[in-house]
C-alpha positions as CSV (number, residue, x, y, z in Angstrom):
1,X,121.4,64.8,3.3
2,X,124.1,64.5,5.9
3,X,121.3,64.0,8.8
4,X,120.2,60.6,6.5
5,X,123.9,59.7,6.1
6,X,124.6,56.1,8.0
7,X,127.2,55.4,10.2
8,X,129.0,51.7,9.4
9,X,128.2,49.3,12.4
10,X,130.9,48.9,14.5
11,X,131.8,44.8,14.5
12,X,131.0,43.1,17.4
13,X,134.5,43.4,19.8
14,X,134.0,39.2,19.9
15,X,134.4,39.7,16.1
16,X,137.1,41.5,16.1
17,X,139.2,39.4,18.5
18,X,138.2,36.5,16.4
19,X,139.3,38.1,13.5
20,X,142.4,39.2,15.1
21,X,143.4,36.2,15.9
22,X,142.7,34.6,12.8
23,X,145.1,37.3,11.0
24,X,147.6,36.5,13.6
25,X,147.7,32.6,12.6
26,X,147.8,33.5,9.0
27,X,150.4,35.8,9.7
28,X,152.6,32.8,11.3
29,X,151.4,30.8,8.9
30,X,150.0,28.2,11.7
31,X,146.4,28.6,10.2
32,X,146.6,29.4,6.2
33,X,143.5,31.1,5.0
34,X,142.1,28.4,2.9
35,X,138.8,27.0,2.4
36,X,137.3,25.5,5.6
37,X,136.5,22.2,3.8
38,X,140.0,22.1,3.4
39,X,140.9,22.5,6.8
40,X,138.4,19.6,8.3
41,X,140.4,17.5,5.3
42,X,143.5,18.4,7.0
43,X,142.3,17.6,10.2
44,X,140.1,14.2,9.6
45,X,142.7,12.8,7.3
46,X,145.3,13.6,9.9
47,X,143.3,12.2,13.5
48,X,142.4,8.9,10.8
49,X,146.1,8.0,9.8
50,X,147.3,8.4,13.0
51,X,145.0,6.9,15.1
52,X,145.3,3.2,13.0
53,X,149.4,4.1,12.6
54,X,149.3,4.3,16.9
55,X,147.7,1.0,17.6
56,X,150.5,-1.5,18.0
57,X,153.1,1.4,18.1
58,X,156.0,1.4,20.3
59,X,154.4,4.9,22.7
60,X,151.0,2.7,22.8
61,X,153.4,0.2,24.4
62,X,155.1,2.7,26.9
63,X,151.1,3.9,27.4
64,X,150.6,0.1,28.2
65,X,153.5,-0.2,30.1
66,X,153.1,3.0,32.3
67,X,149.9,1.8,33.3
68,X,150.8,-1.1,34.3
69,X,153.3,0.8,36.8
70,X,151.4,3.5,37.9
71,X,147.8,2.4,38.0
72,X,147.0,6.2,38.1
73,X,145.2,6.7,34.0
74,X,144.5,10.0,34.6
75,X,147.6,12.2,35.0
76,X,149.2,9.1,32.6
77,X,146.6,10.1,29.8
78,X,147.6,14.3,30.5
79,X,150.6,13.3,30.3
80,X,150.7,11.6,26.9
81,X,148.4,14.6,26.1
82,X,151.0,17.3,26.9
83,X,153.5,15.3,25.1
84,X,151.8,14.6,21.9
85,X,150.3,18.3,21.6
86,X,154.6,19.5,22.0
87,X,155.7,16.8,19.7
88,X,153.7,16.9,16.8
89,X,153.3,20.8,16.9
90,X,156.4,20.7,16.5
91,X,156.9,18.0,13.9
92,X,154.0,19.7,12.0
93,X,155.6,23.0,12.2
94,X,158.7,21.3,10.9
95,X,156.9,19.8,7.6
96,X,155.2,23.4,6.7
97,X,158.3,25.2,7.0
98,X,160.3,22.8,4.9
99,X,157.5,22.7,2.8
100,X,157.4,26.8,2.2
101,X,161.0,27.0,1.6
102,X,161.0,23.8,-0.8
103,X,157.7,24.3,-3.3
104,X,158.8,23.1,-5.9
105,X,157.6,20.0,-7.4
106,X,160.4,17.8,-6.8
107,X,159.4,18.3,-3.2
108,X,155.8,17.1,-3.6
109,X,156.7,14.3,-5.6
110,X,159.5,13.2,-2.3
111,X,156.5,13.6,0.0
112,X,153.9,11.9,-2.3
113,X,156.5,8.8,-2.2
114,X,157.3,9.5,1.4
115,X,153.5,8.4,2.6
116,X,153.8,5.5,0.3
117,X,157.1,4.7,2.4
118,X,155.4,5.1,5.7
119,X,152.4,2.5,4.1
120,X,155.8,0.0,4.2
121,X,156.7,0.9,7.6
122,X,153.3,0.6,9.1
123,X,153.3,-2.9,8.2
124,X,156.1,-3.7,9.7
125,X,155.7,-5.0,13.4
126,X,156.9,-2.6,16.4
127,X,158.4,-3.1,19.7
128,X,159.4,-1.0,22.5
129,X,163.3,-0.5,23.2
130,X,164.5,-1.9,26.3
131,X,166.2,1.7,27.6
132,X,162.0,3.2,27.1
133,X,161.1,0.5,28.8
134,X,163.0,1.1,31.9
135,X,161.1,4.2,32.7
136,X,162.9,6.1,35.9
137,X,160.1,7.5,38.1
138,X,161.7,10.5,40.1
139,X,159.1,12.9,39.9
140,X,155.1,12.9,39.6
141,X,153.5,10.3,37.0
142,X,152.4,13.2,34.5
143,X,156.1,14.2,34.6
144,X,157.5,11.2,33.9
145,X,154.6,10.6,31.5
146,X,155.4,13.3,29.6
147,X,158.8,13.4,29.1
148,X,158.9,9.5,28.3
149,X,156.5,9.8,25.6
150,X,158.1,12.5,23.9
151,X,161.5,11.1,23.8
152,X,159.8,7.6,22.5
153,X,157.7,9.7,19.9
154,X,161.2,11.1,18.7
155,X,161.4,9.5,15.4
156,X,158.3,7.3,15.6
157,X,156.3,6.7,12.9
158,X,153.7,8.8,14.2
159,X,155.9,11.3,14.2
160,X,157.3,11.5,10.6
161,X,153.7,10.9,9.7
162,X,153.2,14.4,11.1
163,X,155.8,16.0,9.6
164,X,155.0,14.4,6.2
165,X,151.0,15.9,7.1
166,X,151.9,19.7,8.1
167,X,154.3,19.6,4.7
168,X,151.2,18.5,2.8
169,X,148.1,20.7,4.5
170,X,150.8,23.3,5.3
171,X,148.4,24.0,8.4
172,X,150.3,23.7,11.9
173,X,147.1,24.0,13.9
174,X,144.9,21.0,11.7
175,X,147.1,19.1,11.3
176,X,148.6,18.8,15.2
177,X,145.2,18.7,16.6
178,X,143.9,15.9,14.2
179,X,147.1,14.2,15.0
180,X,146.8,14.7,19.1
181,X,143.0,13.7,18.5
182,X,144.2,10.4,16.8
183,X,146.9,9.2,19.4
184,X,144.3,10.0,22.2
185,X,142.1,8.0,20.2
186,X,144.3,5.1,20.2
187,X,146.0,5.4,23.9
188,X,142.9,6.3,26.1
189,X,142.1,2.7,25.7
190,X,145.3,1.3,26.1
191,X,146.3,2.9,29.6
192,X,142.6,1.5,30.9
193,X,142.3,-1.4,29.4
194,X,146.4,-2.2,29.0
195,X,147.6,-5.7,27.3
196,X,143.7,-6.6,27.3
197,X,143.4,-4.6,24.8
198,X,146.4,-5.8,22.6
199,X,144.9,-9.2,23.2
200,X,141.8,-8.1,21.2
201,X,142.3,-6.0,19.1
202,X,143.4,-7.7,15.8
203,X,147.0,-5.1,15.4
204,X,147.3,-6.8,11.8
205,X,144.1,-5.2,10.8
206,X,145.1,-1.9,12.1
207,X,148.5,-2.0,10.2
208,X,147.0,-2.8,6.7
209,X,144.2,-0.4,7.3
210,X,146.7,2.4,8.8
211,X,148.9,1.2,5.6
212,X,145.9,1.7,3.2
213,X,145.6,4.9,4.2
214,X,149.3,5.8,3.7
215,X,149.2,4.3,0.3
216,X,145.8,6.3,-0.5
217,X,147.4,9.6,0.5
218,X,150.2,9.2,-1.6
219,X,148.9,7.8,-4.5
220,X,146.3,10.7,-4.1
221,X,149.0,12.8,-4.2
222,X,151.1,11.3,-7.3
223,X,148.1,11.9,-9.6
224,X,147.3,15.1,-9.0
225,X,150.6,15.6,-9.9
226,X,150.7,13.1,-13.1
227,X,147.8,15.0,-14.3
C-alpha cells in the first residue's frame, strides 16, 4: 500500500509565481478576487468612458499643443503615457480606499449621483488655462511631457472620472489600465494629427456620447440600489 501511495504534483514554479502574485494584489487590495467577467467590465467600462470624456478635454489640448511645439510624437506620447498610468493609479487608488472605509449605502447612492454629475460636466465645453498653456521646456520633451500632463490632469474630468471608477469596481489595476488605455485612445491621434483632428472630429458628438455613458452608469447604479 504505501509503494501505490501518490505523491501530489508539485505546481508548475510559473504557477506559483502567478499565484503569488495574485494573492499579493488581493492582499493590497489593487486586484480583488472577483469574477473575471467582472474585471473586463471594470476595465471596458472604464477605457469607453474615458476615451469619449478625453476628446475635446483640456490635456488633449496640451497633447495638441505640445505637438505643435515639439514635433517629436514619440517621447510626447511616453510622456502622456507615464503621466496618465501615475495619475489615475493614483486617483483610482484614491476612489477604492474611500470606497472600503465608506460602504455604506449613502456612499453608493453619492457615487451613483456623482457619474450623473460628471454626464453634466462632460457637456460642458473645455479649454485649456493660459498658465498650461505656457509650457516651460527646461529639460527633455518626455519630461516636460510628463510633468505637464499630470499637473493639467489634476482635477480634470478624467480624473474624477477615475476616482468615481476605482470607488465603484473597487479594482486599482482595471480600472487604471482601462482608463490609461482610453486617454491613449484619444491622444495618440491628437499629438499626430494635432488641430486636424479637432477640425474633424465632431467634439459635440463625443460629449453627448461620453455624457450618455456617465448618465448610463449612474442610472445603472441607482436601480440596483432602488431595487
Amino acid at each position: 500500500m504505501w509503494g501505490s501511495a501518490k505523491l501530489p504534483k508539485a505546481r508548475p514554479m510559473a504557477s506559483a509565481v502567478r499565484s503569488g502574485w495574485a494573492g499579493l494584489l488581493v492582499a493590497l487590495r489593487l486586484f480583488p478576487a472577483r469574477p473575471r467577467k467582472y474585471f473586463m467590465e471594470a476595465f471596458f467600462t472604464s477605457t469607453a468612458i474615458v476615451a469619449f470624456a478625453e476628446i475635446g478635454d483640456k490635456t488633449m489640448l496640451l497633447a495638441i499643443l505640445l505637438a505643435t511645439r515639439f514635433r517629436q510624437p514619440l517621447p510626447i506620447i511616453l510622456g502622456i503615457l507615464a503621466a496618465t498610468l501615475l495619475n489615475h493609479a493614483l486617483a483610482a487608488f484614491a476612489g477604492q480606499q474611500v470606497a472600503g472605509l465608506l460602504d455604506a449605502p449613502w456612499f453608493r447612492w453619492a457615487v451613483a449621483l456623482g457619474f450623473v454629475a460628471m454626464a453634466l460636466w462632460t457637456l460642458v465645453p473645455d479649454k485649456i488655462d493660459d498658465d498650461a498653456g505656457e509650457v516651460s521646456h527646461k529639460g527633455s520633451v518626455f519630461l516636460t511631457t510628463t510633468i505637464a500632463f499630470f499637473l493639467v490632469e489634476m482635477g480634470d474630468k478624467t480624473q474624477i472620472a477615475t476616482v468615481a471608477l476605482g470607488a465603484q469596481y473597487q479594482s486599482v489595476f482595471m480600472v487604471a489600465a482601462g482608463t490609461t488605455l482610453g486617454m491613449m485612445i484619444a491622444n495618440v491621434p491628437a499629438v499626430y494629427l494635432g488641430e486636424e483632428l479637432v477640425k474633424r472630429v465632431p467634439l459635440n458628438v463625443m460629449r453627448w456620447i461620453a455624457a450618455g455613458l456617465f448618465l448610463a452608469l449612474g442610472i445603472w447604479q441607482i436601480w440596483g440600489l432602488a431595487v
